[in-house]
N, C-alpha and C positions, 0 to 999 in steps of 0.2 A: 732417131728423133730425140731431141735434147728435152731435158729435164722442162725448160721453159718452153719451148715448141710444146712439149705436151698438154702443157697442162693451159695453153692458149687454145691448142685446137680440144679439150674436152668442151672449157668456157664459150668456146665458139658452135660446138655441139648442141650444149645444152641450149644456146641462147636460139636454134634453130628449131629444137624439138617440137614446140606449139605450130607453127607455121610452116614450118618445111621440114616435115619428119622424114622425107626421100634420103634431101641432102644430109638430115642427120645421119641416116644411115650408114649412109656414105662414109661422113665424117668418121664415125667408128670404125668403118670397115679400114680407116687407113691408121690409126691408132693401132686395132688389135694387129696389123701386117706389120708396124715396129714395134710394137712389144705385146706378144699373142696373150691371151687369158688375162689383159689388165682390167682388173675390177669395175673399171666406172668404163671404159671402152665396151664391156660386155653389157650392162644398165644401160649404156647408151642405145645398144644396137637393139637391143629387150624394148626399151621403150619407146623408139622409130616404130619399131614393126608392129606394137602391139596398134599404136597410133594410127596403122596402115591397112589395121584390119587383118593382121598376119598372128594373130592370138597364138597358132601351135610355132610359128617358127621361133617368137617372140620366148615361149615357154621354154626352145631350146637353149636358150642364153640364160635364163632367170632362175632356170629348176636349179641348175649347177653352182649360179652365182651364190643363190640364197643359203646352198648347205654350205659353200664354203666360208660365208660372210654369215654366222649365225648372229653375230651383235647389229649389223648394222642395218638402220631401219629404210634406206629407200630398196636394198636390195629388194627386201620381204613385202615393201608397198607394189613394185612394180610388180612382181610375183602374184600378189593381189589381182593386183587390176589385171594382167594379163588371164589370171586362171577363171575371174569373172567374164572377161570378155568371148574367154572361148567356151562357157556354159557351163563350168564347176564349181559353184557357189559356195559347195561344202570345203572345197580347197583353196577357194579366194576369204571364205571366210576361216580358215585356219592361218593364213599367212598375213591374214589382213593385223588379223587380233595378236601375232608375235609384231605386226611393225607398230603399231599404235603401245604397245606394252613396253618395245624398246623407246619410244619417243613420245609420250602421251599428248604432246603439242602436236601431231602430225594430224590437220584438217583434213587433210585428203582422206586419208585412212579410215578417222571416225566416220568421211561421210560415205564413202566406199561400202566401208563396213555395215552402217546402217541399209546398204540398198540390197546387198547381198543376203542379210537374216531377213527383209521382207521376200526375198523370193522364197526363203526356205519356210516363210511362213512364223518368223521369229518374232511374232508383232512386242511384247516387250524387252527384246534384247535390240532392235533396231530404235525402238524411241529411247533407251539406252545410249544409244551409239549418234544417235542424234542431237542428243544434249551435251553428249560430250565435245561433238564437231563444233555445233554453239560457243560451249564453254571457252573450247581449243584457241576458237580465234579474235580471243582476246587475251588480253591483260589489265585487263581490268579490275579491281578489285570485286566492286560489286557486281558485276556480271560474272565474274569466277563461282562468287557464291549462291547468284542464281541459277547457275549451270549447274553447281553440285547439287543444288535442294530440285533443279528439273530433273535431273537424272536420277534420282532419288526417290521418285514420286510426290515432291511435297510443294504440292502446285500451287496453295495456298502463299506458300514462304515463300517461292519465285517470283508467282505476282505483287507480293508487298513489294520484294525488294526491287522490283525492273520497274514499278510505279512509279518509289519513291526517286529512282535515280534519271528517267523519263523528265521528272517535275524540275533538274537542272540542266538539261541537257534531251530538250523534246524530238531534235534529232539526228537520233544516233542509229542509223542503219541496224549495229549487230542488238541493241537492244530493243529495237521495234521490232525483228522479226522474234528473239526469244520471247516478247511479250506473247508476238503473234501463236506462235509455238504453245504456250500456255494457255493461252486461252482455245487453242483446238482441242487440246486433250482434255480442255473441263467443257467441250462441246458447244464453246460460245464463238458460231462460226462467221457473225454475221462481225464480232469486236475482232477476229482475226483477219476479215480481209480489209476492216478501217486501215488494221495497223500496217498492213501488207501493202496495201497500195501506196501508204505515205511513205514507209521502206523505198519503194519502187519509184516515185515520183524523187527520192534523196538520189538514185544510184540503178539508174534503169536496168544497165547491167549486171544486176544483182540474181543470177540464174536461182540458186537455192530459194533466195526469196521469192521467186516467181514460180518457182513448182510448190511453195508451200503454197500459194494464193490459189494456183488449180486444185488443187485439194480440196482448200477450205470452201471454194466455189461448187466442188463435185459436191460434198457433205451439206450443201444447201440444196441440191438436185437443180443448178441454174447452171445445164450440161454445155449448153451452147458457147456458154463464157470461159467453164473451164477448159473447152475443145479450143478454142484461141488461145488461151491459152498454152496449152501442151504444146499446137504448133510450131511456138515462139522456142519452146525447151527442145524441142525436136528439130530445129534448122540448128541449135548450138550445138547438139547430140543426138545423132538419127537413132542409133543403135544401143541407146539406154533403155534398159529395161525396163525399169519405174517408170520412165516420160511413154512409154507405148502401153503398159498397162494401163495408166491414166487414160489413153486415148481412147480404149479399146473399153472401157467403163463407161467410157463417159457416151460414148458411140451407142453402146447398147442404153444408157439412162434415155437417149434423146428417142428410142426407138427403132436404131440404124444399125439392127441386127446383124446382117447379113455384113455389113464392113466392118462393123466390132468382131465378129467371127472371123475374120479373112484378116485384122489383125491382128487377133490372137493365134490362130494356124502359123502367118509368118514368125511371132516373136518366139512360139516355141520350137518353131524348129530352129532358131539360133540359141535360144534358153533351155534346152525340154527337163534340163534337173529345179522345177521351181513347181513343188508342189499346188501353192495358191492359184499358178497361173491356170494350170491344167483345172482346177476348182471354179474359176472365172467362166473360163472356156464352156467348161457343163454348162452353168449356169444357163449363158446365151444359148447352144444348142436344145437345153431342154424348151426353153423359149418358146424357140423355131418349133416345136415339137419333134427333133429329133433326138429323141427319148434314147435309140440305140447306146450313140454317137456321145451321149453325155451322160450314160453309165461306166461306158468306157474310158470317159475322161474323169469321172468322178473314184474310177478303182487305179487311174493312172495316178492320178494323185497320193491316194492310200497304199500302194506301190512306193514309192516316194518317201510318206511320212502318215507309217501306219498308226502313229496317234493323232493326227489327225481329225477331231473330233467334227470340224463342219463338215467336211466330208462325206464321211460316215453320214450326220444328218440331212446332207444335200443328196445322199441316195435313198434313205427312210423316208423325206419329203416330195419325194418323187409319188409317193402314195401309191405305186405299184410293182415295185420292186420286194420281191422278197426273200431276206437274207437268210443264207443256207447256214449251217452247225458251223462251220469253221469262220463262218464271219463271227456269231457269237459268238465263240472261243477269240478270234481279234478281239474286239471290243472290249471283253473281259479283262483280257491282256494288258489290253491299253488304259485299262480302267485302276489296273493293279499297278502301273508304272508310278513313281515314284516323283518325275519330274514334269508331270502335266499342268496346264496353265490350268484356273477356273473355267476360261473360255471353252478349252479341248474339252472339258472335265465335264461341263453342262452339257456341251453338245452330244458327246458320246451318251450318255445317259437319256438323253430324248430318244435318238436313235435306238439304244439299245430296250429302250421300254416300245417302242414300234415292232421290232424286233420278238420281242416277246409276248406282245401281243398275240401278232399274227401268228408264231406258235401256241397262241389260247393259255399260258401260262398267264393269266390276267393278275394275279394277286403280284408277283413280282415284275409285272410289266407296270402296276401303279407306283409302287417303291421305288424304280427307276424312273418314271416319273416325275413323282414328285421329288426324288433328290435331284433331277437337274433345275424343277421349278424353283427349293431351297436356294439350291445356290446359285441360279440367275439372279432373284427377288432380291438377296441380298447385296446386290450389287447394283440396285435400282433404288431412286428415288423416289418412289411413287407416293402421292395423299391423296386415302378416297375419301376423308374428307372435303378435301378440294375441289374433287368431280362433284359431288352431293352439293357442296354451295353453289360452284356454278349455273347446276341445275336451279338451286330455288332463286338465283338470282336471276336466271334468263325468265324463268315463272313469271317473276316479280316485273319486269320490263317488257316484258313482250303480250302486253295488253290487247282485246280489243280496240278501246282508246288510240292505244301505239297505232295500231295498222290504218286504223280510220283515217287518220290526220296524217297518214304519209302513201295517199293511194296513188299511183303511176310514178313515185318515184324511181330511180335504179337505173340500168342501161335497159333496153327493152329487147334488146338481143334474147331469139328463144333458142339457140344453139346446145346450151351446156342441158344435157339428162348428171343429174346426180344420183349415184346408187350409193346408200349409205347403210349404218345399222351396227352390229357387232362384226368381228371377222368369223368367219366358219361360219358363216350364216345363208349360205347360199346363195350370196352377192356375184360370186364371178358366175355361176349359172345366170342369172338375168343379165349379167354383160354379154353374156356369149351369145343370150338369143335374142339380147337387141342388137349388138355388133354384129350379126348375121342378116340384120334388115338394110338393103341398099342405100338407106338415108342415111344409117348410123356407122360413126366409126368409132370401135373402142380406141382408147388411147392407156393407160394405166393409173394407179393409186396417185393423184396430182395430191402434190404438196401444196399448190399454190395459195387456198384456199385456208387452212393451219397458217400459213405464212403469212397472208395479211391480217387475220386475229393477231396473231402474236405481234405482228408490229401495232396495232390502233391497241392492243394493249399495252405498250409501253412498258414492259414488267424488264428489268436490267438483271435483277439478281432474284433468287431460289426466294428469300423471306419477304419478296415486297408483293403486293397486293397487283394482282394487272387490272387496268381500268374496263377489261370487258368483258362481260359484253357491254354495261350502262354506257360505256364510251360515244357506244352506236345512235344512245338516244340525243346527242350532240349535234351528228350529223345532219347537214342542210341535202336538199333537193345533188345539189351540183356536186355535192363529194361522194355521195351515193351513187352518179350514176359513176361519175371516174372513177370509182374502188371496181364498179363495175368492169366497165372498158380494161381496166388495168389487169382483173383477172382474166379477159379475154386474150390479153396483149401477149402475158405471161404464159400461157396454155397454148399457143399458136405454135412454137415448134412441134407441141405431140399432133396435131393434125396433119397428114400424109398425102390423105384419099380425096381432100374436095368436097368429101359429103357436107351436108348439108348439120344437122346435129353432132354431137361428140358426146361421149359417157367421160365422167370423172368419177370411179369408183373407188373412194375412199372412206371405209366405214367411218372412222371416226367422226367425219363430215354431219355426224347426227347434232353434233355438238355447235353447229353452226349454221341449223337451219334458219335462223332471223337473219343471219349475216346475206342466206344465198337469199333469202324472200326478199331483202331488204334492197341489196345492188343488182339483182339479177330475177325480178319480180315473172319473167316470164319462161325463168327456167322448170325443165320439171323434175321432181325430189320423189324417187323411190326409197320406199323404205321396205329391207330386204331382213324378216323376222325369221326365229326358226326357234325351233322348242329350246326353254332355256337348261335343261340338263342337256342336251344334245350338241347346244353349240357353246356351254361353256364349259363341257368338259371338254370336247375337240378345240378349244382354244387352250385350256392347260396341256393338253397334249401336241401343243404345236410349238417348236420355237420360234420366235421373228426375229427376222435382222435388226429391228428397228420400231420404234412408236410405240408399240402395245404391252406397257408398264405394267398393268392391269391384272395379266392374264396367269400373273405365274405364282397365283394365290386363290386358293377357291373360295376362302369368304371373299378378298377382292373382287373375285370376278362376277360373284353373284352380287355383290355392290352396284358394280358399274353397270351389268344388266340390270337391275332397279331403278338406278338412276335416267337410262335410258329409255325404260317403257313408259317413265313416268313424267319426260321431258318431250317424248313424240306423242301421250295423250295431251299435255298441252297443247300441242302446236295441230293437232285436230280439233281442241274447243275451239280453238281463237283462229286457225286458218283453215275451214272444214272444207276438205274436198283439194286440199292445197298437196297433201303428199299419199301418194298410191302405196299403198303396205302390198307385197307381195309374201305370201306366209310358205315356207317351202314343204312342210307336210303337203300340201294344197296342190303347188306346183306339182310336186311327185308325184301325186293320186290322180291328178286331171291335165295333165300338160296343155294340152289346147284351149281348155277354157280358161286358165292362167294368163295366156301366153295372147289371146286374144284381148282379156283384159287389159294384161300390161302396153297392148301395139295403143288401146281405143285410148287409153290413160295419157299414152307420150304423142297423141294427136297421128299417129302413123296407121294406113291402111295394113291389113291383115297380108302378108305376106309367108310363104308355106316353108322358106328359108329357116324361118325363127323357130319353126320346131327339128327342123336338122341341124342345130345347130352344131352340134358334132361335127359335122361335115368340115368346118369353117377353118383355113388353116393359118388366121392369125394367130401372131403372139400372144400370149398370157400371160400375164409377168406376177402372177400371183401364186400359193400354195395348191391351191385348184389346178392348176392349169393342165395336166393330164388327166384329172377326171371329168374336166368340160369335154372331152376330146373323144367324151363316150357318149354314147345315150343314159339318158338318167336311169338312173338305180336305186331302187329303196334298200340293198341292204345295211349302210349309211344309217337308217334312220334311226335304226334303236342300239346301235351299236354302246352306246352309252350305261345302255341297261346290263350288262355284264361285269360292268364296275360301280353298281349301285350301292355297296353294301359298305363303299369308302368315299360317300358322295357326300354323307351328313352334313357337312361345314358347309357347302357350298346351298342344301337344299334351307339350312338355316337363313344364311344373307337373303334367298331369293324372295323369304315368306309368301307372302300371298301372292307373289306376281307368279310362284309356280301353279297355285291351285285355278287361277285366271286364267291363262294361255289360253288361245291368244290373245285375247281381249287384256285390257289392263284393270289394274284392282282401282278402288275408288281413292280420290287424291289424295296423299299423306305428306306431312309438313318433314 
């Protein structure tokens, strides 16, 4: 084969690769037969096969190419992509980071590379590698230097500069989605999927762009969208990792357990070195209440990547798992390591004060504690004084006056039961024994309700003022009852079963009871109380994924319980008889008369289900969710009283609402 013959039929190879990777094959295989071990004939025949789903034969061509081609960067990209393909993430990510090092322009590579460190669980070295695939494919000036300050952490500096350069040039594809990019990671997901879709709507076939948009969708909990999403990334790339995990989240956010399970079982067994995945996986199984089944995936994980820190806490959170001497000695371990995230660093610490607990070591189970509470908190925004005005501002609007002059308005729909209050309040217990009553079907912590406040509040940025609740007092008959319908509209994927009622248990939901009184007048609002040392110390000693800002501060926490006993005596002057408090000391001591209460409150006949409810083998998508799955238990209740002698700050915030219980102290300003 002549010099020209050759290097026509490589061009003619490569120009086959995307679309007919066979006849690439092919094409190589007759290159390497006139000149054996030619460098780009072997890349050739590497990257047909890997294209073909032939990852180890593929590996056969690329291990060899790449050591003998140390400088050159697609040998070590296809080496990449083939060692990801065939489930070694640790060695797609070593080859990845030598080809992006030899060519730092190489998009492929940075975005490769970012998919590979989320399997391993690398969540800041993948948004690393993600801003730099951004950055890569451009040349742009000022997108260069947004890329650097995203990659950099200086999210502030990105979004000035991708603003200012937006305002001559509104669109530009690679700059709308870095906007987009930027505003995920300052958690502003509703301004990433604006920009996302306008991306999309420029350059439909913009793949990256359209898995950032399922994202940004999943982190809204609006599953059903992100799942059409994923589709669309799954017919371009069936066998991406990332586009299957998305699916397999987004499957179980909607409810659809058992097929987020069955896609997660599939993805690992073509993935199984991806520690987070095996972490996911638990998660669902514990769900299901297959508790076994998702210890074993939660130690498969820690096997993997024994630092690990959610891990660890997704086994401690189990609430009945108890770790033997050499897990403490892990944890330890892992605690002493040197290059742990904050993230690992908190979780391990929660864990390992669980941990310590249960071995009755109480005084250093609080120090691990509260060092993971430390340094959570500081990486939270939270103002109680801003829960505190809320409160007196809802006081201040939500008059008798108010209710009088707005009587039958809302949707008149009596379906939604709300169970609200603090978390660890004994809130999933009343879901379980009204989701055990054939009317009712639980569903889980609905966003929807937080999500329409925060829209009629209109608040865009951290410093500005949001118009509600007074916004509320604006609204006419006809927009009241649509906010209503709309929450109906919104919540209709988690209903499954046909019944008749659904539960929304979302404590924070106390903060919104004008809101549910106001569009949904015929809903009914449990309020699910429990002694305030008991349920907010077992709130600092819990971590959440999400929402609960509040908790990882004991004057905080005893803040927000103030604020709260003293925003549901309100809404007992002014709507008496409107929300059934269920007190869980009460519950404990007398299940049946409780439980008969709670059926006469939600308009439901006495059913003998509601006190089995352990029996009951729905999902539970809360911290609870294996101790529902028992008969109640009081020794829970005074569990608090063993760390009383490090509680001081917390019994200070609570003042008088602690010496009340249950009852509330008399009004204060």
């Amino acid at each position: 084969m002549s010099e020209g013959s050759l290097e026509a039929a490589i061009r003619q190879g490569l120009g086959l690769m995307a679309t007919r990777p066979d006849l690439a094959e092919a094409q190589a295989q007759e290159i390497l037969a006139a000149v054996p071990g030619h460098p780009a004939g072997l890349l050739m025949r590497g990257g047909a096969r890997r294209r073909m789903g032939r990852a180890t034969d593929a590996l056969a061509d690329l291990t060899p190419l790449a050591s003998a081609q140390p400088t050159w960067p697609p040998a070590h990209l296809e080496l990449g992509l083939a060692r990801g393909e065939s489930g070694d993430p640790r060695g797609a990510v070593e080859a990845l980071g030598r080809a992006v090092a030899l060519d730092p322009g190489l998009v492929e590579g940075w975005t490769a590379l970012s998919v590979q460190h989320r399997l391993l669980g690398h969540t800041a070295a993948a948004e690393r590698a993600e801003a730099r695939s951004l950055s890569a494919a451009t040349r742009d000036p000022t997108l260069l230097e947004a890329g650097a300050a995203l990659n950099e952490g200086r999210l502030a500096v990105a979004e000035h500069l991708l603003r200012d350069g937006l305002k001559t040039r509104a669109d530009d594809p690679p700059a709308l989605r870095m906007l987009a990019e930027t505003a995920t990671r300052l958690g502003r997901y509703e301004d990433a999927e604006a920009l996302l879709r306008r991306c999309l709507e420029l350059t439909p076939g913009f793949i990256p762009a359209r898995h950032n948009l399922a994202v940004a969708l999943y982190r809204q909990t609006r599953a059903a969208e992100a799942l059409a999403e994923t589709e669309v990334l799954l017919k371009a790339d069936p066998r991406h990792p990332g586009y299957r995990n998305l699916q397999a989240a987004s499957l179980a956010q909607l409810g659809e357990y058992e097929r987020a399970i069955l896609v997660f079982e599939r993805l690992l067994a073509d993935f199984p070195v991806q520690p987070k995945g095996w972490m996911s996986y638990g998660h669902a199984l514990k769900t299901v209440g297959r508790q076994d089944d998702a210890v074993a995936a939660y130690r498969r994980a820690l096997a993997l990547a024994p630092g690990m820190g959610e891990a660890w806490w997704s086994l401690a959170n189990l609430k009945t798992v108890r770790f033997a001497p050499g897990d403490l000695d892990a944890m330890h371990a892992a605690l002493a390591g040197g290059e742990l995230s904050d993230e690992d660093r908190f979780h391990l610490d929660f864990a390992l004060g669980k941990a310590l607990e249960d071995a009755g070591r109480d005084e250093e189970a609080f120090v691990a504690y509260s060092r993971g509470n430390a340094l959570r908190r500081a990486g939270l925004d939270y103002d109680p004084d801003e829960t505190h005005r809320h409160v007196l501002r809802s006081r201040a609007l939500f008059t008798p006056g108010f209710w009088e002059s707005r009587r039958d308005w809302g949707c008149p729909s009596p379906d939604p039961i709300f169970i609200l209050g603090l978390p660890r309040s004994g809130s999933t217990l009343v879901e379980q024994v009204l989701a055990s009553h054939p009317l009712v079907e639980g569903t889980m912590e609905l966003p929807d309700l937080p999500a329409l406040a925060k829209r009629l509040g209109g608040r865009t940025r951290r410093d500005q003022d949001s118009a509600y609740p007074e916004i509320l007092g604006d609204l006419d008959a006809k927009a009241c009852r649509a906010l209503g319908e709309e929450y109906l509209a919104r919540t209709a994927p988690q209903r499954k079963t046909g019944r008749p009622f659904f539960i929304d248990k979302m404590p924070n939901n106390f903060a919104h009871v004008g809101l549910i009184r106001l569009i949904l007048p015929r809903a009914k609002i449990i309020d699910a109380r429990r002694h305030p040392l008991g349920c907010c110390f077992s709130g600092f000693k819990q971590h959440f994924a999400r929402g609960q800002a509040f908790t990882y501060d004991l004057t905080d926490l005893g803040r927000y319980y103030t604020d709260y006993v003293a925003l549901m005596a309100h809404f007992d002057a002014v709507l008496p008889g409107q929300v059934h408090r269920v007190v869980y000391e009460r519950m404990v001591a007398d299940p049946e008369a409780e439980v008969r209460s709670l059926l006469a409150y939600s308009g439901l006949d006495f059913d003998p289900a509601c006190l089995r409810f352990y029996e009951n083998d729905r999902a539970v998508r809360t911290a609870s969710s294996e101790q529902v799955r028992r008969p109640i238990f009081t020794e829970g209740l005074d569990q608090w009283r063993r760390f009383d002698p490090w509680l001081d700050p917390l019994k200070a915030a609570l003042g008088p609402v602690l010496d009340t219980y249950p009852e509330a102290p008399a009004p204060q300003d």
